[in-house]
Structure formats: C-alpha cells, structure tokens
SEZALO-586274 format. One line per 4 residues: number of its first residue (from 1); their letters; for each residue x, y, z of N, C-alpha, C. Coordinates in steps of 0.001 Angstrom, whole numbers. Layout:
SEZALO-586274
NUM = a = X,Y,Z,X,Y,Z,X,Y,Z  ...;
end
This chain:
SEZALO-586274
1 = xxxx = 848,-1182,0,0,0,0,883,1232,0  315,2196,-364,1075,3499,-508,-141,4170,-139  1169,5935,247,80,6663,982,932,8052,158  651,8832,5,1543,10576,-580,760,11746,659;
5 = xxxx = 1818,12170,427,1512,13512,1566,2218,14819,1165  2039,16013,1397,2884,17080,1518,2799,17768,2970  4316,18107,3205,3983,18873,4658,5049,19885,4256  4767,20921,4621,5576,21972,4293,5886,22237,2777;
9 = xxxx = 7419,22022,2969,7780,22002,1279,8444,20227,1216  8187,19743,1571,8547,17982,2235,7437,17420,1261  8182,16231,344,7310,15517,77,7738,14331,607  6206,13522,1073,6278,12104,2143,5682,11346,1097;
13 = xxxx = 5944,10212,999,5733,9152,535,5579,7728,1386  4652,7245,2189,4564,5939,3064,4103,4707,2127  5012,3435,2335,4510,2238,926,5008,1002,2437  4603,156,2228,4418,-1110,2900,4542,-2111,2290;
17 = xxxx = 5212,-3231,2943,5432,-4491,2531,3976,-5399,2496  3000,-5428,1461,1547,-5953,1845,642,-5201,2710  -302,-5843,2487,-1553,-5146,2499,-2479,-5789,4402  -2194,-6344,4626,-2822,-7361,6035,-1900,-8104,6395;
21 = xxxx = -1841,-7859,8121,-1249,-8347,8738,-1546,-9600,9329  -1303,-10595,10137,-1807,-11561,11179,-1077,-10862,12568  -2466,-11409,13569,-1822,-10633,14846,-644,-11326,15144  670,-11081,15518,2120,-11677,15801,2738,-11109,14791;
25 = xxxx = 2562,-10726,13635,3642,-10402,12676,4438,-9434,12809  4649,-8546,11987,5712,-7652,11986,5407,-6681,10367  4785,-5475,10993,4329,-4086,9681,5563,-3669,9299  5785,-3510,8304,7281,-3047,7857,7003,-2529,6267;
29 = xxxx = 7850,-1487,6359,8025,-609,5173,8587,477,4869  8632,1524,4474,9548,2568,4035,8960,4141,4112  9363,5016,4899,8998,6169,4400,10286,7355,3619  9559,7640,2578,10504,8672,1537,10256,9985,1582;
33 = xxxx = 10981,10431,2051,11175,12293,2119,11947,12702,1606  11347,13755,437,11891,14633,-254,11931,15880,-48  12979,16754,-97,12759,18470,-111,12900,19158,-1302  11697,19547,-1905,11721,20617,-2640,11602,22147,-2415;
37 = xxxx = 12556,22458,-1336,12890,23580,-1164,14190,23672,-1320  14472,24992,-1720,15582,25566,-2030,17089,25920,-944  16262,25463,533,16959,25529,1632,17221,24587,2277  17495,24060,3818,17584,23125,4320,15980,22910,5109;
41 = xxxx = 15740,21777,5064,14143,21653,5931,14603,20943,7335  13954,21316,8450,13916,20320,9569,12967,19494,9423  13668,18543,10211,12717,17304,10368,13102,16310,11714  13098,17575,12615,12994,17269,14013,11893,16761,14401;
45 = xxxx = 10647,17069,13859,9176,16815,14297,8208,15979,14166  9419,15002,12847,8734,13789,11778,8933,12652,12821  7760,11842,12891,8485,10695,13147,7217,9776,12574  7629,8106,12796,7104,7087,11593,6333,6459,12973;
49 = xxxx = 4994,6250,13094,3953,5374,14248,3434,4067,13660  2942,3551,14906,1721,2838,14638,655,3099,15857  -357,3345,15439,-1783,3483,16466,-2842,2511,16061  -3789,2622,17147,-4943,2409,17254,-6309,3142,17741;
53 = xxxx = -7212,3330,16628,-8182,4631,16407,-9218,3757,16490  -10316,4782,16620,-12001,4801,16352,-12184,4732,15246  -12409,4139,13824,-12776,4618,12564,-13252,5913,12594  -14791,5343,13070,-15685,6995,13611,-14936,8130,13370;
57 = xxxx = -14107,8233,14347,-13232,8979,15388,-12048,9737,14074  -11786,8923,13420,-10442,9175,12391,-11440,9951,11175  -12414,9586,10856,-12921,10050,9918,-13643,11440,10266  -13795,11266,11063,-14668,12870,11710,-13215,14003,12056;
61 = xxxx = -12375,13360,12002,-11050,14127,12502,-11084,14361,13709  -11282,13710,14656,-11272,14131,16359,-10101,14200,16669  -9560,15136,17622,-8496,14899,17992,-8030,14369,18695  -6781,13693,19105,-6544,13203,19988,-6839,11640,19642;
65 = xxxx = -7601,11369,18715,-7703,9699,18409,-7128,8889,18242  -6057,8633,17646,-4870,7933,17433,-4000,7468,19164  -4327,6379,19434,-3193,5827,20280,-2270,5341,20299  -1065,5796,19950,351,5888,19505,1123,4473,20361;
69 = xxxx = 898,3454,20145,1492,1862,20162,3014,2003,20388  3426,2244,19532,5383,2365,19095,5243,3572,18115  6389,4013,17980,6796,5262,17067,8471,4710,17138  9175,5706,15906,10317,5879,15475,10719,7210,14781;
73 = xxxx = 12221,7857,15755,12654,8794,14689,12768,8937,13432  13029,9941,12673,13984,9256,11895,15348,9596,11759  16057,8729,10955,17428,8985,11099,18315,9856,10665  17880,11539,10765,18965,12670,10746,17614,13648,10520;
77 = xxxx = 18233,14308,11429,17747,15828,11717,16945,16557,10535  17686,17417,9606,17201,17773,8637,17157,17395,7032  16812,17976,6092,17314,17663,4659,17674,18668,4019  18573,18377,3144,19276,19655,2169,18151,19910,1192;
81 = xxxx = 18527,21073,656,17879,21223,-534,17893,20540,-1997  16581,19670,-2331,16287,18801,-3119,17080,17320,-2293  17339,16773,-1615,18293,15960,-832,16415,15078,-554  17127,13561,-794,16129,12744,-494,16444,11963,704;
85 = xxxx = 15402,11295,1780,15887,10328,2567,14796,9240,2713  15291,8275,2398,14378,6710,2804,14839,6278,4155  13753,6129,5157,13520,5395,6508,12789,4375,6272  13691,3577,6631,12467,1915,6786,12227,1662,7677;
89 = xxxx = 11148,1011,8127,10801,670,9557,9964,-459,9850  9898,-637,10879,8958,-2482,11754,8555,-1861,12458  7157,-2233,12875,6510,-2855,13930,6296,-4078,14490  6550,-4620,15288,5832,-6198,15666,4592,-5974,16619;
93 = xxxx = 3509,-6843,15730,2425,-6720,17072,2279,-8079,17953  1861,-7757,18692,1462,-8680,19931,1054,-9785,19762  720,-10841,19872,681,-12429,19727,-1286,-11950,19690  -1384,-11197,20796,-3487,-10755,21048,-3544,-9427,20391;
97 = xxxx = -2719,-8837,19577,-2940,-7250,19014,-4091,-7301,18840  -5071,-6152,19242,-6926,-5876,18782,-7019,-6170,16845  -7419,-7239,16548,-7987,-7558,14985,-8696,-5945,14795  -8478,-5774,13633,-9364,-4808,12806,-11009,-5073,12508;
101 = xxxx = -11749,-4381,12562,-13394,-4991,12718,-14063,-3398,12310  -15192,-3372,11894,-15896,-2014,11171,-16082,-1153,12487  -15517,-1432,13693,-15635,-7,14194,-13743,646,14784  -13005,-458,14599,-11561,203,14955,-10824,-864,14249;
105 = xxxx = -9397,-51,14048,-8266,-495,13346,-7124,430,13563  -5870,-481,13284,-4445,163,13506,-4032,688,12026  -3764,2172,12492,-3269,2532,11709,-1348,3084,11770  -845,3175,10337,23,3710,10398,581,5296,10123;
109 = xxxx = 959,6259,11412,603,7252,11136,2447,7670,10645  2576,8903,10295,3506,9744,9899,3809,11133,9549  4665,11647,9546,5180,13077,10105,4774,13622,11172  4494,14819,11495,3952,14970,12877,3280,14763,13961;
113 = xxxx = 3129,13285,15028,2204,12684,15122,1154,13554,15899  1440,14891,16570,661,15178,17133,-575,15500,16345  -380,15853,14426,-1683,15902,13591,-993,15363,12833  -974,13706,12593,-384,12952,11633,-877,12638,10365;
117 = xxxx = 44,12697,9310,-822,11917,8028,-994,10270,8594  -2006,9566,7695,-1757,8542,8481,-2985,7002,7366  -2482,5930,7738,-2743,5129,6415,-3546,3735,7482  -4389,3367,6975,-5413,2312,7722,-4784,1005,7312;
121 = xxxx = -4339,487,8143,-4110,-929,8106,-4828,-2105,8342  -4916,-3174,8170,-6219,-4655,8602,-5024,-5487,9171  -5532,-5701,9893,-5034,-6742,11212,-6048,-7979,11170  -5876,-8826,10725,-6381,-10497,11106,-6178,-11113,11851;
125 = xxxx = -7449,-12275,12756,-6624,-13301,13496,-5256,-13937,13094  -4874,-14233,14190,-3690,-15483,14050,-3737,-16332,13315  -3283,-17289,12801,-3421,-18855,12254,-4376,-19223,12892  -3297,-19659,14035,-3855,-20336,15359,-5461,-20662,15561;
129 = xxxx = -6228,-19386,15814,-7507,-18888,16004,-8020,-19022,14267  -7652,-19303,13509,-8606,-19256,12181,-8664,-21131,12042  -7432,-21259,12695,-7712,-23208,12449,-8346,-23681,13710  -8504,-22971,14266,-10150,-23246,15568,-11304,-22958,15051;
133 = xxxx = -11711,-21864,14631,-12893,-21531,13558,-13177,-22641,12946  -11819,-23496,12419,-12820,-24260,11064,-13196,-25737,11533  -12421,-25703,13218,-13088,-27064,13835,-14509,-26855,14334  -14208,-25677,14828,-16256,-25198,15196,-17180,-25794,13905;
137 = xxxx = -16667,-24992,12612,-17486,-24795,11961,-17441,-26484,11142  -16404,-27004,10921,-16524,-28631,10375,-17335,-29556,10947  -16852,-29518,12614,-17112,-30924,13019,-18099,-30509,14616  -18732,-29294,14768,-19459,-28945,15252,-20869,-28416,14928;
141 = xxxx = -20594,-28166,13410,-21608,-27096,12223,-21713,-25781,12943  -20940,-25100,14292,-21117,-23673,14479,-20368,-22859,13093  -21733,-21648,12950,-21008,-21067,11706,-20465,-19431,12698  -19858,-18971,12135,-19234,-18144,12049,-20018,-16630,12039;
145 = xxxx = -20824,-16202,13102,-21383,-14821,12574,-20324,-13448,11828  -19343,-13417,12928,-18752,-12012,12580,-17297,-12452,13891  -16253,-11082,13705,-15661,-11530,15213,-14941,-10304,14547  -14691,-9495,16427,-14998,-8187,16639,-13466,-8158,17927;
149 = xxxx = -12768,-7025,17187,-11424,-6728,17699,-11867,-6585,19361  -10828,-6453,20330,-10992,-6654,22158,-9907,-5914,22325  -9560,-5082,23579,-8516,-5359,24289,-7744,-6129,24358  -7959,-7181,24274,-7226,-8502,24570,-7205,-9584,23140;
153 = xxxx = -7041,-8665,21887,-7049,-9257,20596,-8302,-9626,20303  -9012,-10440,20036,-10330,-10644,19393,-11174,-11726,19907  -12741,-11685,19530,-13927,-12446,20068,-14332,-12918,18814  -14724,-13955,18814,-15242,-14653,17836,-16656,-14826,17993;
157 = xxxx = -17903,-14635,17156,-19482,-14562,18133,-19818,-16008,16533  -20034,-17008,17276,-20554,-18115,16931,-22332,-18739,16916  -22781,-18857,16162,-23955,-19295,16114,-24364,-21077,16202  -24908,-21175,16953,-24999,-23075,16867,-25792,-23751,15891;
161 = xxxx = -25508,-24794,15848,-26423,-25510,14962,-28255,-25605,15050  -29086,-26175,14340,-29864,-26382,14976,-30359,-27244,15828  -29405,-28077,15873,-30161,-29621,16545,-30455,-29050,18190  -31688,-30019,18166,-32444,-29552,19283,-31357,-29767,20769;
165 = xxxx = -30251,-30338,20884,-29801,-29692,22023,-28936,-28980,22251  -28875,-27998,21138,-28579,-26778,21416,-29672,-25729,21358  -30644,-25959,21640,-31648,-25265,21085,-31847,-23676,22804  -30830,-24351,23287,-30745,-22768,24452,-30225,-21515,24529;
169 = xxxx = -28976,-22711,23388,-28055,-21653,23058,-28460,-20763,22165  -28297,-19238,22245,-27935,-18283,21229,-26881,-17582,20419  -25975,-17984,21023,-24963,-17628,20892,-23723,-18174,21637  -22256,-18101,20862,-21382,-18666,21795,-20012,-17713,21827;
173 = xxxx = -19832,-17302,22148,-18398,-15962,22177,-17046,-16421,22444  -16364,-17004,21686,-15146,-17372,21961,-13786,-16666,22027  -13633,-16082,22904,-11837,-15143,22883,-10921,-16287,23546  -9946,-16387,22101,-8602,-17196,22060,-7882,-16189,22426;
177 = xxxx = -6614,-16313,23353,-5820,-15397,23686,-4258,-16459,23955  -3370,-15900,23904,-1666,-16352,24346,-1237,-16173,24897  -229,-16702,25574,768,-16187,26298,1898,-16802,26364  2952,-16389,25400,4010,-17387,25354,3528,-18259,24256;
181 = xxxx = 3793,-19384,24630,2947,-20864,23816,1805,-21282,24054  1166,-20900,25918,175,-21301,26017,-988,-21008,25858  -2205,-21754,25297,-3551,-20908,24727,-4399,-20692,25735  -5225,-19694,25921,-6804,-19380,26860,-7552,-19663,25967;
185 = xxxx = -8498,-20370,25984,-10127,-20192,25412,-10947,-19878,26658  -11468,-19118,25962,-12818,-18319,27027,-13773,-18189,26219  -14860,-19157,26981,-16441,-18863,26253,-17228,-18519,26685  -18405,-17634,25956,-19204,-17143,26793,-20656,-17788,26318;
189 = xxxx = -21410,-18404,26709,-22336,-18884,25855,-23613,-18005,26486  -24585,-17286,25389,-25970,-16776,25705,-26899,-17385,25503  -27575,-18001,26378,-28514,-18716,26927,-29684,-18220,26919  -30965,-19250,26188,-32282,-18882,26894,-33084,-19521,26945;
193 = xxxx = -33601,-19469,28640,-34380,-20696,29278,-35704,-20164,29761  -36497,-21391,29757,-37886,-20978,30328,-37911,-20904,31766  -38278,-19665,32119,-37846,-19267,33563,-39008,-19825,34336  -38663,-20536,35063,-39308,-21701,36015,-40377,-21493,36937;
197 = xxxx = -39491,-20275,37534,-40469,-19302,38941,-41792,-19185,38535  -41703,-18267,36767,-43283,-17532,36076,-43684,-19212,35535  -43305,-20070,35250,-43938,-21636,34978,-44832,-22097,35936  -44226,-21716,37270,-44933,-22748,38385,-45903,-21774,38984;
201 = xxxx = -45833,-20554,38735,-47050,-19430,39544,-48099,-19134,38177  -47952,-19689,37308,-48920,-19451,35859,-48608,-18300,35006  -47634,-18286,35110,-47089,-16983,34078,-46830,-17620,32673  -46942,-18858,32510,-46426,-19273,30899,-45385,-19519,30853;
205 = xxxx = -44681,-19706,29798,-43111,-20150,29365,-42735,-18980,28914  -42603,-17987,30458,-41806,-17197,30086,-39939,-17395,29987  -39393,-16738,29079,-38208,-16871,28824,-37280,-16250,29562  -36164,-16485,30172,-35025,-15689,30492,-33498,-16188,29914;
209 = xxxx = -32711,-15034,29956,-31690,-14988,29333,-30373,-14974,30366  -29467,-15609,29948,-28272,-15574,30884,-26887,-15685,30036  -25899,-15929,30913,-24994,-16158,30120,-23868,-17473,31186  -23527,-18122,30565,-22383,-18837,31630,-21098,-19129,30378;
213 = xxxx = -20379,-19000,31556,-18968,-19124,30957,-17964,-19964,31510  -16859,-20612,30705,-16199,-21633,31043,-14765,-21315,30231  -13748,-21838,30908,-12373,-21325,30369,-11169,-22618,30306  -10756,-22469,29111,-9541,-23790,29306,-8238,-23351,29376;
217 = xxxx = -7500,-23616,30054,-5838,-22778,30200,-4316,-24682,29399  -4182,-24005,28159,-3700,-24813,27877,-2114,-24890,27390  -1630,-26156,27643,-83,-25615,26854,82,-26215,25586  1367,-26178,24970,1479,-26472,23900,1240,-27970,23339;
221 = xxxx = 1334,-29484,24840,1012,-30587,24843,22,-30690,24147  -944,-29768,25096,-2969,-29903,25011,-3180,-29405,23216  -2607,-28545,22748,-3293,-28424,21326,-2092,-28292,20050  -845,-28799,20419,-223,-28661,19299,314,-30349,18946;
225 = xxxx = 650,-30189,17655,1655,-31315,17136,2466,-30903,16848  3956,-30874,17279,5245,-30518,15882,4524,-28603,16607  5708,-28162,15817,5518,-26603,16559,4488,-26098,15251  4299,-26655,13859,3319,-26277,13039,2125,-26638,12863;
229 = xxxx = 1622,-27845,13295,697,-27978,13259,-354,-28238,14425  -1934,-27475,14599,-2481,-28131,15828,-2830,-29491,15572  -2892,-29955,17009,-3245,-31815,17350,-5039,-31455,17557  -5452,-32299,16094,-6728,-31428,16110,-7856,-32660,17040;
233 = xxxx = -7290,-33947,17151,-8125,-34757,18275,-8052,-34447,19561  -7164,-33926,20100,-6984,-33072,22032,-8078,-32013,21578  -7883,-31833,20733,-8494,-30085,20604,-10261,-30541,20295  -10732,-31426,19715,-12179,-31801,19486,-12347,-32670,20943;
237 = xxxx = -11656,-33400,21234,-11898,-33337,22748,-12345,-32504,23795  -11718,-31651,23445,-11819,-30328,24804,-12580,-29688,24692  -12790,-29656,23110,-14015,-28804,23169,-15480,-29257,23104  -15541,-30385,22950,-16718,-31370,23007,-17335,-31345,24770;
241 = xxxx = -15628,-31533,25749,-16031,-31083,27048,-16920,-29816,27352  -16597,-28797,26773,-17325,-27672,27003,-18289,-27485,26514  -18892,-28027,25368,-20048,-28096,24547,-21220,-28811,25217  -20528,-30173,25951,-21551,-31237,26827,-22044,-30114,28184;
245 = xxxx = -21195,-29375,28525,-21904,-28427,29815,-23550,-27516,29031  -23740,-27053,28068,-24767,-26837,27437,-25454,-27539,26871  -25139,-28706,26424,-26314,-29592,25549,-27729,-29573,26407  -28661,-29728,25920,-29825,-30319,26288,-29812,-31255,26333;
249 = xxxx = -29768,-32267,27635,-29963,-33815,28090,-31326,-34339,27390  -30726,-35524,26808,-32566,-36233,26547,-33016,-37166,27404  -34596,-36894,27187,-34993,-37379,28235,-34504,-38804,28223  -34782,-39829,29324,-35036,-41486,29179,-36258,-41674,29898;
end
C-alpha cells in the first residue's frame, strides 16, 4: 500500500510491505522524504507510528484519536535542498494485538504525530484462532457470525447448529488469547431458558436470558503437534467437554 503527503515544502511518501497483517507479525516498510525547497528543511518533528483509532473517530477528525502503540525517529535531523531520505521501519504486534473490525483499526501514522498523516491498516486473526474456527465450523456445524477486535485481541461470536440440544443456546463468544505458547479459550455462551419461577405461579413459558462461561488454560502438549501444526483430536476433545456443559440432556 502506498500513501503521498505534503507537509511543508517535504514531500512524504509511506509504501508497505503488503496489504494485512496476522496478529504476531511484523508491519514493515519505508517512508521517503523529499525536499523541494531551495533551503535546508527540519525534520525534528517527523516521526514514523503505529496506532490504534475509532474509525468513527479518524474520519470525523477528532483529535486526539490515534493511540500511539510504538513510534520511530527518523534517522537525521534535517534535509538539504532537493536531498532525499528513505527510513524503513517495523513494527511487531502482539501475539493478542486488537484484529481490525468495522468499528476500529491500527493505523500507520507519519510526520507529525501530534496531527499525523496517516494510512489504515487490517489486522487479522492469528493462524492459530482461524484453524479453531474451522473445527467449530466442520465438526461442530457452528457457523461463524462475525468476530470483533478486544482489548485482549479478538472475540469470535458463533452461532450453533440447529439440533435440538442446542436449542438454548444463542450464541457462543469465543476469545482465544496467548501467552508465550500457552492458549486461553474463554467462552461465553448466551442462553435462553424458560424461567421456572413464572412456569410454576402461571405466568407461561416465560423466557429468560443468561450467560455462563467456562475457560480452558492450555499448553502447547494440550493443542499442538510438531511446533506447526495443531493436534486437532486433544483439541475436538476439549471442546466437546465444554459443549456437553450446554447440551440439552434427553430425556429417558
């Protein structure tokens, strides 16, 4: 991706190695400054970011939106007249960096960050978390509604099948998170049951809604094979455990 700018008599040029990241990687690319002035320009004030904004927020121009992650100088003070300089630069994000989703995303900002030019980047799950998705969705039939950047990298909002014992569930919220090697799953499942109290005083099958949640803390034993691939029978195991806490029991 490329981005053009003018600031002063400075021409900026921001270009990137690709277009989407995975959370863990590493943003890297080049910024080019040129002076077409006839004098020397400073460029005490430039420096190369990465943030995280409001869309909203970026598009309305609010100030102050951009939350400045890492930044970098660059490397010499000013430029001569007509005198060019290329800065390259990295970011690495976080193993849980917040995924990009229609209401926020990381962007990459440049020259002055206090009112920066600045270029929208997409951040994707991990591997990791996209080859969990497709055990939900294979050998469970949960499909996939949407999944929505966190603090703590991203939520996945899952819909169940229909078979009647899931028929409580509404929903299932899964945030995969890391640390090191080892994985968190945290689920949140939304529930809705015929509330018992209004059953037994003649109120009908009235409904209520809840939520319960259950968490697995795992290491690299519990869901990997080989450092590339997951061990996808531990892993339909475990999660079959957590699935049986919601089923609907049939009768005998």
């Amino acid at each position: 991706m490329k981005a053009f700018s003018n600031l002063r008599k400075l021409e900026l040029s921001l270009e990137t190695q690709g277009e989407q990241w995975n959370q863990g990687a590493k943003v890297s690319g080049v910024l080019k400054i040129k002076n077409a002035r006839t004098d020397i320009e400073s460029l005490d004030d430039l420096k190369v970011g990465i943030a995280y904004a409001d869309i909203k927020k970026v598009h309305a121009k609010t100030s102050g939106c951009f939350k400045v992650t890492s930044s970098i100088n660059l490397p010499q003070s000013s430029l001569a007249a007509n005198e060019q300089l290329e800065c390259p630069f990295e970011f690495s994000l976080d193993s849980n960096t917040t995924v990009t989703d229609k209401k926020g995303s990381y962007h990459l900002l440049y020259g002055n960050l206090d009112q920066p030019f600045h270029l929208q980047i997409s951040i994707l799950p991990q591997p990791l978390f996209v080859e969990l998705m497709k055990l939900f969705e294979t050998f469970f039939r949960f499909k996939q509604k949407e999944y929505k950047g966190t603090k703590e990298g991203v939520d996945f909002i899952l819909i169940p099948p229909t078979a009647r014992e899931f028929v409580q569930v509404e929903t299932l919220t899964l945030s995969p998170k890391v640390a090191g090697e080892n994985l968190t799953l945290d689920y949140t499942f939304h529930l809705k049951k015929i509330d018992l109290v209004a059953a037994s005083t003649g109120g009908g099958n009235k409904m209520t809604k809840e939520a319960k949640t259950m968490s697995q803390n795992l290491t690299p034993k519990d869901y990997r094979m080989g450092k590339t691939h997951i061990d996808q029978d531990k892993l339909l195991k475990l999660i079959e455990s957590v699935l049986t806490e919601v089923k609907i029991k049939p009768l005998r």
